[in-house]
Each structure stands twice: as structure tokens, then as C-alpha cells.
C-alpha positions in Angstrom: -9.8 7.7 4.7 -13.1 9.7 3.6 -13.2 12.2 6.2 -16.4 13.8 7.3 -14.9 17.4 7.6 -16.2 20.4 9.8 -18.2 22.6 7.7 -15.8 25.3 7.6 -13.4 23.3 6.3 -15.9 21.5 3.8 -16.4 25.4 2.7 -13.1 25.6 1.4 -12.7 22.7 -1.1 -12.7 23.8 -4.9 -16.1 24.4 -5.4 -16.0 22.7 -9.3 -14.9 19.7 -7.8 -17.7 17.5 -6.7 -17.5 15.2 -3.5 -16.2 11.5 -3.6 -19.4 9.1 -4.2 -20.3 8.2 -0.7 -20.8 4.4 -1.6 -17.4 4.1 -3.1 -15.9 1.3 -1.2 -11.6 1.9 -1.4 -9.2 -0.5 0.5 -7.0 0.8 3.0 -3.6 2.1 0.9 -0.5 2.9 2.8 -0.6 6.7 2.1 1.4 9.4 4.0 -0.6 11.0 6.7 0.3 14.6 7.9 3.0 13.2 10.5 4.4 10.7 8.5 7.9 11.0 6.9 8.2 11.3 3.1 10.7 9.2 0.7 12.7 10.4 -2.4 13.0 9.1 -5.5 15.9 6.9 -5.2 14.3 5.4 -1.8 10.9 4.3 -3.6 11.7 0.8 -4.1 10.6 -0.9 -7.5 6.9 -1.4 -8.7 5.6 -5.2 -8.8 7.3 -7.0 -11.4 5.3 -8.7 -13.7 3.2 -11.3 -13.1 4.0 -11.2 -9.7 1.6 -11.5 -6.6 2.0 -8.0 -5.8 1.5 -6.9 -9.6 -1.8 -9.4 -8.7 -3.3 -7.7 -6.3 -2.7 -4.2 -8.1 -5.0 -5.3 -10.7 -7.1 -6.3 -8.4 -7.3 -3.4 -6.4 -7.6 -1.3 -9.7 -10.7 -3.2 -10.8 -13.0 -3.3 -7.9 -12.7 -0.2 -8.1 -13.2 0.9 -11.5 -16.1 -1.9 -11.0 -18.0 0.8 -9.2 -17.8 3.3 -11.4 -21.1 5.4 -11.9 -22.2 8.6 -14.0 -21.1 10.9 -10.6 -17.6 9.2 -9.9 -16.9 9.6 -13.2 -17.6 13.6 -13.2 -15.8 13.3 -9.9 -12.7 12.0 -11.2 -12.3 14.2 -15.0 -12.7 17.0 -12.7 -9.5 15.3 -10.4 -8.0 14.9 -13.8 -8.4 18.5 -14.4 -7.9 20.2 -11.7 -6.0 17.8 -8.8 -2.6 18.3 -10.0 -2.2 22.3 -9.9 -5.4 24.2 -10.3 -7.2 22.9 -7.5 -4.5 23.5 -4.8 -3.7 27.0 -6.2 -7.2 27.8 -5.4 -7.1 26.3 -1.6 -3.7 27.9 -1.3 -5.5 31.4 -1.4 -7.7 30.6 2.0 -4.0 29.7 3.7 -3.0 32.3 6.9 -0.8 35.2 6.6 0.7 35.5 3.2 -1.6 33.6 0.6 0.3 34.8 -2.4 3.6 33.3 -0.5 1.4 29.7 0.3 0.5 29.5 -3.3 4.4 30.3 -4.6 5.5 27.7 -2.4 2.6 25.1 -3.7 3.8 26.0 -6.9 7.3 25.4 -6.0 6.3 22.3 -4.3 4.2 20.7 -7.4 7.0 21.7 -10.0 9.6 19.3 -8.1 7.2 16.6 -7.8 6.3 16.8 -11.5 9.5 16.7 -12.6 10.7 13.8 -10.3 8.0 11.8 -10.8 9.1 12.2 -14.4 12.5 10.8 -13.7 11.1 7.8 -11.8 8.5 7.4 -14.8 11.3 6.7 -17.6 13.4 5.1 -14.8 10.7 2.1 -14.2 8.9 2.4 -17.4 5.9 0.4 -15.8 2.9 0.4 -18.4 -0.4 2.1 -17.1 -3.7 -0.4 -16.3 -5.6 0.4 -19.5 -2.4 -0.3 -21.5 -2.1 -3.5 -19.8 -5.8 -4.3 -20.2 -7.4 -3.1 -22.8 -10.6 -3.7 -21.7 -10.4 -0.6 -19.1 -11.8 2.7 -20.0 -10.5 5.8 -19.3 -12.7 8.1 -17.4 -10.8 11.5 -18.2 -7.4 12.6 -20.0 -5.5 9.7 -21.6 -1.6 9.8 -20.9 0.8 9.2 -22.7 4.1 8.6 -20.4 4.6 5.8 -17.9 2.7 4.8 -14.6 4.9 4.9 -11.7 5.1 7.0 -9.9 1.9 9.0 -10.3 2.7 12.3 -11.3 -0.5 13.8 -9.9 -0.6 12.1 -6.5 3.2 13.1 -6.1 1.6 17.0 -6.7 -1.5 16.6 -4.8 0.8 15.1 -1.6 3.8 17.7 -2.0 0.6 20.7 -2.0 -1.4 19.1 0.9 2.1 18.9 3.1 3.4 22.1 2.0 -0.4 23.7 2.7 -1.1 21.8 5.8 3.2 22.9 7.2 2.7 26.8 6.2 -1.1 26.4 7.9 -2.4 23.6 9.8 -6.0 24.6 9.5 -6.0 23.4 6.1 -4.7 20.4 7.0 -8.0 18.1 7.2 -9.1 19.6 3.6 -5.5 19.8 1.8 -5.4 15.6 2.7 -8.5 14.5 2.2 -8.3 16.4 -1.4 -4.9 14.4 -1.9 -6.6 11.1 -1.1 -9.1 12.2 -3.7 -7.2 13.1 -6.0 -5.1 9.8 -5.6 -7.7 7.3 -5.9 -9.1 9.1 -8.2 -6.6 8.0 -10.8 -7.1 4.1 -9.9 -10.8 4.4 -10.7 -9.6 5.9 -13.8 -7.8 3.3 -15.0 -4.6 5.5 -15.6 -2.8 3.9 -12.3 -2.1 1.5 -10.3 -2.2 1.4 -6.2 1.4 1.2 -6.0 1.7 4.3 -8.0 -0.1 6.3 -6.3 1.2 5.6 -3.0 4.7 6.1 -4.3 3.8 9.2 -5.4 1.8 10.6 -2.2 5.7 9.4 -0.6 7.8 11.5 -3.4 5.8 14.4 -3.0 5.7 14.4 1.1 9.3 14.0 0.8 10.0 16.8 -1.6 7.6 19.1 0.5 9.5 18.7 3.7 12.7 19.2 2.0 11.5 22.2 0.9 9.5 23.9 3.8 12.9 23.3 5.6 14.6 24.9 3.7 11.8 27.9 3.6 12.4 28.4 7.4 16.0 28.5 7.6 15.5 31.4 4.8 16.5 29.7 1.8 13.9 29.6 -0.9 13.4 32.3 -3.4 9.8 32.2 -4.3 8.0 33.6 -7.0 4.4 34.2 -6.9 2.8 31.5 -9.8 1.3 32.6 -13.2 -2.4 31.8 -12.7 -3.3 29.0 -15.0 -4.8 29.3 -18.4 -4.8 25.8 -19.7 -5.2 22.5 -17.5 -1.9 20.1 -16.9 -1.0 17.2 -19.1 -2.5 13.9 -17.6 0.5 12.5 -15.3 
């Protein structure tokens, strides 16, 4: 899903945030697209048990590509690590249409609910993270602490891009592609598995379009968001 995007819209990605390595090879994951309906929480489904074939060919996934890891993937994905769960889409919020302080209170608005969800599901499943299940992974970046699925920063990069790409569709190429970014990101990592971060891209589609809605029928207070001093804990 690497998208060659029109320069104009190139111009607008976070400018700390260097591209995805061109030879990177990732398999097609079943992640939302801007048309596609999200899930919540309690319509995830369960990760891969165990030893199963499914769990299988999560590992599997997970290593090629941390396989392929090289000295710019790994700068590429601290600064994911950094900067794809909040920072980052504050930032593109302020190149959105019309109101930018509103876009960025409702990507703040958006990211807070899929934080704290994700947390639920996290303590829910208790699934431990790749590194913790093989210890001979490194982690390129932040090391968490909490549980795997659903990924926390995929769940915010996915609730942002909808929420950015509803409120104005010409950031809707850049907002998605910076979502799939920031989601495979974690798998080369080593803090997540496939399955998490597709599960998460789900919560935080669904969470976005439940709130959007209720944006244009009037309902949401909004608040513009402090600007950030310290980066996010690694979810």
C-alpha cells in the first residue's frame, strides 16, 4: 500500500519523519481503507491463540520483516515510535481546510478514545508482544510495557487519518498512507504483531466515524489540544 503521492501532498507529511525504505517488501494486511467500515472493541474478534496456525503465520509475518531491517528503517520507525501516535497527526491536522484549530481538537478527541479503548482490549486479551515471546527480537525504538493487542498506536494513527481525511478529503492520500506507516512500523519493531495492528487500524476507524457523526449532527464539544511537550508512552 506504499503510495507514490502527488507532490503537494508529499509536501505535507511531517517533515522529521523520514520516508518508508523503498525496498521494504510488506505483505498485503487487511487494513481499513478510507471507505471501509470500522469495528469496535467488542466486535474485534480474539487474537491467534497460541500455537495456533494463525499465531504461525504472525510470527512469520513479524520476522521477514524485521529481517530487513537496515540503519534508515530503523530511523524511520523510532521516529513512528515518536511521533505516529499524536505528534505527527497534530502537525498534518494544521494543513486541514476551514477550521485547523477545530481538525486538530477533533484528532485529538479522536486519538484519546482510541488510546483508551485500545487499553481496555489490551488487559482484556493480555496477548504478549513478539520480543516478549522471542527474545531474540530487538527493539528498534521505545520498549512497552503493556500488552500487544490491539495496537494502541495503529488504533490512533487510523482514528486521525479517518477523522482528517472525513473533516478534509484532500488529506486523505497523506493522513493513510502515514497510518500504514505508522502501523507497519511497529511490526518491524518487534513491539507487534500483524493481527494487532490491523485490529487497531479497525478500532480506531470505528471510533472516528462514531465521532465525526456525531460532529455533524452538532454534538461534540471540542477543545482545542495542548500542544505537546513530551512524546507518548509506547502503545
Amino acid at each position: 500500500m506504499l503510495l507514490a503521492l502527488p507532490s503537494a501532498a508529499q509536501a505535507l507529511r511531517p517533515p522529521t519523519i523520514s520516508a518508508m525504505p523503498k525496498g521494504l517488501v510488506v505483505p498485503k494486511l487487511d487494513f481499513p481503507t478510507p471507505t471501509s467500515p470500522g469495528r469496535t472493541l467488542g466486535k474485534l474478534g480474539n487474537p491467534p491463540a497460541p500455537n495456533s496456525a494463525a499465531q504461525r503465520r504472525d510470527e512469520a509475518v513479524s520476522r521477514a520483516l524485521i529481517d530487513q531491517r537496515s540503519v534508515a528503517g530503523d530511523e524511520w520507525a523510532r521516529a513512528l515510535d515518536l511521533q505516529g501516535s499524536k505528534h505527527a497527526w497534530l502537525a498534518l491536522a494544521t494543513h486541514a481546510a476551514g477550521d485547523a484549530a477545530v481538525a486538530q481538537a477533533l484528532v485529538g478527541k479522536a486519538m484519546l478514545a482510541a488510546g483508551a479503548q485500545s487499553g481496555i482490549g489490551k488487559k482484556q486479551w493480555e496477548r504478549p508482544r513478539p520480543f516478549q515471546l522471542d527474545p531474540s527480537i530487538d527493539v528498534i525504538g521505545r520498549v512497552p510495557k503493556d500488552e500487544s493487542y490491539p495496537s494502541a498506536h495503529a488504533a490512533r494513527a487510523y482514528a486521525a487519518a479517518r477523522v482528517l481525511a472525513t473533516y478534509d478529503p484532500a488529506l486523505t492520500e497523506v493522513a493513510y498512507q502515514l497510518a500504514y506507516e505508522t502501523s507497519i512500523s511497529r511490526i518491524y519493531a518487534g513491539v507487534h504483531f500483524p493481527t494487532d495492528v490491523v485490529a487497531g487500524a479497525r478500532l480506531g476507524t470505528g471510533l472516528a466515524d462514531s465521532l465525526m457523526e456525531s460532529f455533524a449532527k452538532g454534538e461534540v464539544e471540542l477543545a482545542p489540544p495542548a500542544a505537546p511537550t513530551v512524546a507518548p508512552a509506547a502503545a
